[in-house]
C-alpha positions as CSV (number, residue, x, y, z in Angstrom):
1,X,-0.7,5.4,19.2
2,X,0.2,8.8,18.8
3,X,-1.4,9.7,15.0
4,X,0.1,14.1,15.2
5,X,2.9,15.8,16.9
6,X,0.4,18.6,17.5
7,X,-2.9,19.0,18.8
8,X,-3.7,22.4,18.8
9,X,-7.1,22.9,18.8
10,X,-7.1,19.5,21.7
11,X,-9.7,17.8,19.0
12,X,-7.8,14.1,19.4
13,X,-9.9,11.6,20.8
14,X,-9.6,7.8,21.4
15,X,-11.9,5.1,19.3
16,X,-12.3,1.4,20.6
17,X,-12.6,-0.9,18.1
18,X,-13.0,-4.3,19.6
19,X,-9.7,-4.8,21.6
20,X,-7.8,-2.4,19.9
21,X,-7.5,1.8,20.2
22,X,-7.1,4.7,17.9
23,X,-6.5,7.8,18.0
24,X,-8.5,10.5,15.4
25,X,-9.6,13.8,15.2
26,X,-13.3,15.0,15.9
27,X,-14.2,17.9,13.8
28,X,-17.2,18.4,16.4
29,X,-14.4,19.2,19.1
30,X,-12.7,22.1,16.6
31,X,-16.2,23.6,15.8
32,X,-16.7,24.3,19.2
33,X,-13.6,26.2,19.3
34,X,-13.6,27.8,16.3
35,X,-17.0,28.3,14.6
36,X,-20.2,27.1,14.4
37,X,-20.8,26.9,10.9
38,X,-18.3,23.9,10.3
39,X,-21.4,21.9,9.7
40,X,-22.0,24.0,6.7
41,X,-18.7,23.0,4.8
42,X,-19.0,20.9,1.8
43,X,-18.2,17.2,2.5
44,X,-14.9,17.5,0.7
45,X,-13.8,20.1,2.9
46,X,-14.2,18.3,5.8
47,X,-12.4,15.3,5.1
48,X,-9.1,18.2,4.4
49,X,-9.8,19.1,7.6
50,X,-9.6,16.3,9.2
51,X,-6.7,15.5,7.2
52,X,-5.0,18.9,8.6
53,X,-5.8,17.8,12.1
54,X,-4.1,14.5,11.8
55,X,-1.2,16.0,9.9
56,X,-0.4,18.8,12.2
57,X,3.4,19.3,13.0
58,X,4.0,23.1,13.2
59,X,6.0,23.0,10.1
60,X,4.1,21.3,7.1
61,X,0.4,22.2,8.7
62,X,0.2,24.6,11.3
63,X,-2.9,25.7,13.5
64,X,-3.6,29.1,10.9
65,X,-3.9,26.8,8.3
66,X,-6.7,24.2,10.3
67,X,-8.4,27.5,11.3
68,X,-8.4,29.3,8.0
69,X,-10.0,26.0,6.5
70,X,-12.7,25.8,9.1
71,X,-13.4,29.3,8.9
72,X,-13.6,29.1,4.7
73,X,-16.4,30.7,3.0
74,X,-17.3,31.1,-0.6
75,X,-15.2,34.1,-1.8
76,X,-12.7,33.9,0.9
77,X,-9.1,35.1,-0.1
78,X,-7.3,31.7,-1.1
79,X,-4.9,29.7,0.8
80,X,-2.7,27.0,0.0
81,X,-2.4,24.1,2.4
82,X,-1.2,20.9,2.8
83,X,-2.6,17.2,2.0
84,X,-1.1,14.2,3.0
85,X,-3.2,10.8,1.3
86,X,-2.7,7.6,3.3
87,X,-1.7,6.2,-0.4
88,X,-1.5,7.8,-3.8
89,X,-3.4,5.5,-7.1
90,X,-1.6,6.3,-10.4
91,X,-2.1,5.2,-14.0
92,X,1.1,4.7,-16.3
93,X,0.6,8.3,-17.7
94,X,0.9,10.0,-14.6
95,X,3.3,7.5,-12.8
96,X,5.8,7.0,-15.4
97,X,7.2,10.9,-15.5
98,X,6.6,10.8,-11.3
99,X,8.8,8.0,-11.3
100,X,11.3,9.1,-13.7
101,X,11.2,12.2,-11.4
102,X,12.3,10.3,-8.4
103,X,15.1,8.7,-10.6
104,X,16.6,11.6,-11.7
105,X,16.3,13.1,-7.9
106,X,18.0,9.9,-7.3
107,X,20.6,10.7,-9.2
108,X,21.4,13.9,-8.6
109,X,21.3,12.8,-4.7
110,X,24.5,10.7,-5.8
111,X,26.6,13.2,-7.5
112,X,26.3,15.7,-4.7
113,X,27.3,12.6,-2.2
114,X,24.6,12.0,-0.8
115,X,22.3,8.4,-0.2
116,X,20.4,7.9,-3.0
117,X,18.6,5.6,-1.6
118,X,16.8,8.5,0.8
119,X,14.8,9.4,-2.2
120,X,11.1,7.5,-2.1
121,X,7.4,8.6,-2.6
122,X,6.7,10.0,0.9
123,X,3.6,7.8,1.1
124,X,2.3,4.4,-0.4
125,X,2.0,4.6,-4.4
126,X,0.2,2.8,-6.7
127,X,0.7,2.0,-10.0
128,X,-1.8,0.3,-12.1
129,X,-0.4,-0.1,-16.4
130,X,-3.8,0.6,-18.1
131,X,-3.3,2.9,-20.4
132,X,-1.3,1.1,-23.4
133,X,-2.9,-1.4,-24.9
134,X,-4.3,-1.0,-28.5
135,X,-6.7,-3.6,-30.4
136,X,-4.8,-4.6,-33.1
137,X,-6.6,-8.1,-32.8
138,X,-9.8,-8.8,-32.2
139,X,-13.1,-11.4,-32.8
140,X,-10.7,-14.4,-32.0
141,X,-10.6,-16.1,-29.0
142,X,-6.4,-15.2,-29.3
143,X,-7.2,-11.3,-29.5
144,X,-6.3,-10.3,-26.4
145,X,-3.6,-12.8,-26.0
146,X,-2.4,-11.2,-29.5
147,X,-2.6,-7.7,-28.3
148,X,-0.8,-8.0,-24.7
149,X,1.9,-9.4,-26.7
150,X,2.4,-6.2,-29.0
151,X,1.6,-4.4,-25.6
152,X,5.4,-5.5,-24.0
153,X,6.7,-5.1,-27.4
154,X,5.8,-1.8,-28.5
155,X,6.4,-0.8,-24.3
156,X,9.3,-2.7,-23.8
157,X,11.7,0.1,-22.7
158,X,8.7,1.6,-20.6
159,X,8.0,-1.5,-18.9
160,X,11.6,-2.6,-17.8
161,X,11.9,0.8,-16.3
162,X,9.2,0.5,-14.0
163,X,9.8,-3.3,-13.0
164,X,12.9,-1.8,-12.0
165,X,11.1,1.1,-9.9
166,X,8.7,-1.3,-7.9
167,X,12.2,-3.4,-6.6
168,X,14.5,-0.3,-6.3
169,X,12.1,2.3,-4.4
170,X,10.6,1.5,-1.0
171,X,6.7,2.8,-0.4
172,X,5.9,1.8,-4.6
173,X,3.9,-0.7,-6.1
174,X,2.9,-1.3,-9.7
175,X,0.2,-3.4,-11.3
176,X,1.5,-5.3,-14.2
177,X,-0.3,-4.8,-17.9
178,X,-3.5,-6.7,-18.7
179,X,-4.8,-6.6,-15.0
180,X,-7.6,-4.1,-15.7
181,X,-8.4,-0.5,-15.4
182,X,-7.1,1.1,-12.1
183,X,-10.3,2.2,-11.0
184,X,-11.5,-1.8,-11.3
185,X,-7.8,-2.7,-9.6
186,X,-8.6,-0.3,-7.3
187,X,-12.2,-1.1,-6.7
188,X,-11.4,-5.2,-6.6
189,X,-7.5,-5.5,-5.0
190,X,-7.2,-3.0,-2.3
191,X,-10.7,-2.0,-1.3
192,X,-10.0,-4.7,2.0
193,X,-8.2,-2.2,4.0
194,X,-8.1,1.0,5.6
195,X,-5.0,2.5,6.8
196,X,-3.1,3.1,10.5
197,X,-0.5,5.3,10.5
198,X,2.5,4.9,13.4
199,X,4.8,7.5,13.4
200,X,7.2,4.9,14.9
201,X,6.8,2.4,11.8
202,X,4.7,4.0,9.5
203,X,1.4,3.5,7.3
204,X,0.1,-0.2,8.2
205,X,-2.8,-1.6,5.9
206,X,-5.6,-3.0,8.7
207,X,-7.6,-5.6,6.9
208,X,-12.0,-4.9,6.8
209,X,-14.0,-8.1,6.4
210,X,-15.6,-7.7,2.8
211,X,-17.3,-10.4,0.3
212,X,-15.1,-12.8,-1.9
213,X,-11.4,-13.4,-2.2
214,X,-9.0,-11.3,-3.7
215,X,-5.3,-12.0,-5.4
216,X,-3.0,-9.3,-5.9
217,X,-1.7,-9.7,-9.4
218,X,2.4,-10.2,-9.2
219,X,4.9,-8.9,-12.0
């Protein structure tokens, strides 16, 4: 499977994992072409660079910007490039303007005539409610029952908004209220996968054997 429309620097190689096959990118192919200090980048900057590789299509990431990253050095004049995640984690603070964002693209979409329904987060996002609860109750064994019940009230507006979201935009996701933290949803519902992406389908989720069994909460 075909993971780039470009493969400039020819660093696209084929992994075997049992009896499937990947394609990926080997940063050891592009510092033989480019530079021999590549090892030298901060771990950070490698995994953008690896991310450019993948990514390249002549428009979005070209080659200048893959070579201008692997040639970077402290002090170097800046350059702005590309990222593309395989999914994006949110918390309600952050999600809830994106999301009304999309909406409103959404709408203007429809007055000019055009399909609404064209307008989606370009990759998977997450949304995990974990920033709205206050302790209005507490040393009771009914405390937090208490508080998740002034929670919807107080947030009731906010909440019917993005229920609506998660049903009316494809590649979006939310974690309902009194699930946990999203680093901890993070951590405990999706750490079983890493992710494929098809250019003829998509991003695919491939499970990882891990410890335990995990349920994804459902709103």
């Amino acid at each position: 499977m075909a993971i780039s429309a470009a493969n400039s620097f020819r660093t696209r190689d084929r992994l075997n994992v049992g009896a499937q096959a990947f394609d990926i990118h080997r940063l050891e192919f592009l510092e033989k072409q480019i530079s021999d200090s590549m090892t030298r980048l901060p771990f950070s900057l490698r995994i953008l660079l690896e991310n450019l590789l993948r990514n390249e299509d002549g428009r979005f990431v070209r080659a200048e910007d893959i070579r201008a990253l692997a040639e970077w050095k402290p002090g170097c004049t800046e350059k702005e490039i590309a990222f593309m995640p395989a999914r994006v984690l949110l918390q309600d603070f952050t999600g809830v303007p994106a999301i009304v964002d999309l909406a409103a693209m959404r709408e203007a979409v429809k007055k000019m005539g055009g399909n609404p329904k064209r307008i989606n987060p370009l990759f998977p996002a997450e949304l995990v409610i974990d920033h709205s609860v206050q302790v209005d109750n507490f040393g009771s064994v009914n405390a937090f029952g208490l508080n998740a019940a002034l929670e919807f009230q107080r947030n009731a507006e906010r909440y019917a908004f993005l229920r609506w979201g998660q049903t009316a935009f494809q590649n979006f996701k939310v974690v309902p209220p009194e699930t946990g933290i999203c680093h901890q949803v993070n951590w405990n519902i999706w750490r079983e996968w890493f992710a494929e992406c098809n250019r003829a389908i998509g991003w695919k989720r491939i499970p990882i054997r891990w410890w335990g069994r995990i349920r994804t909460p459902r709103w």
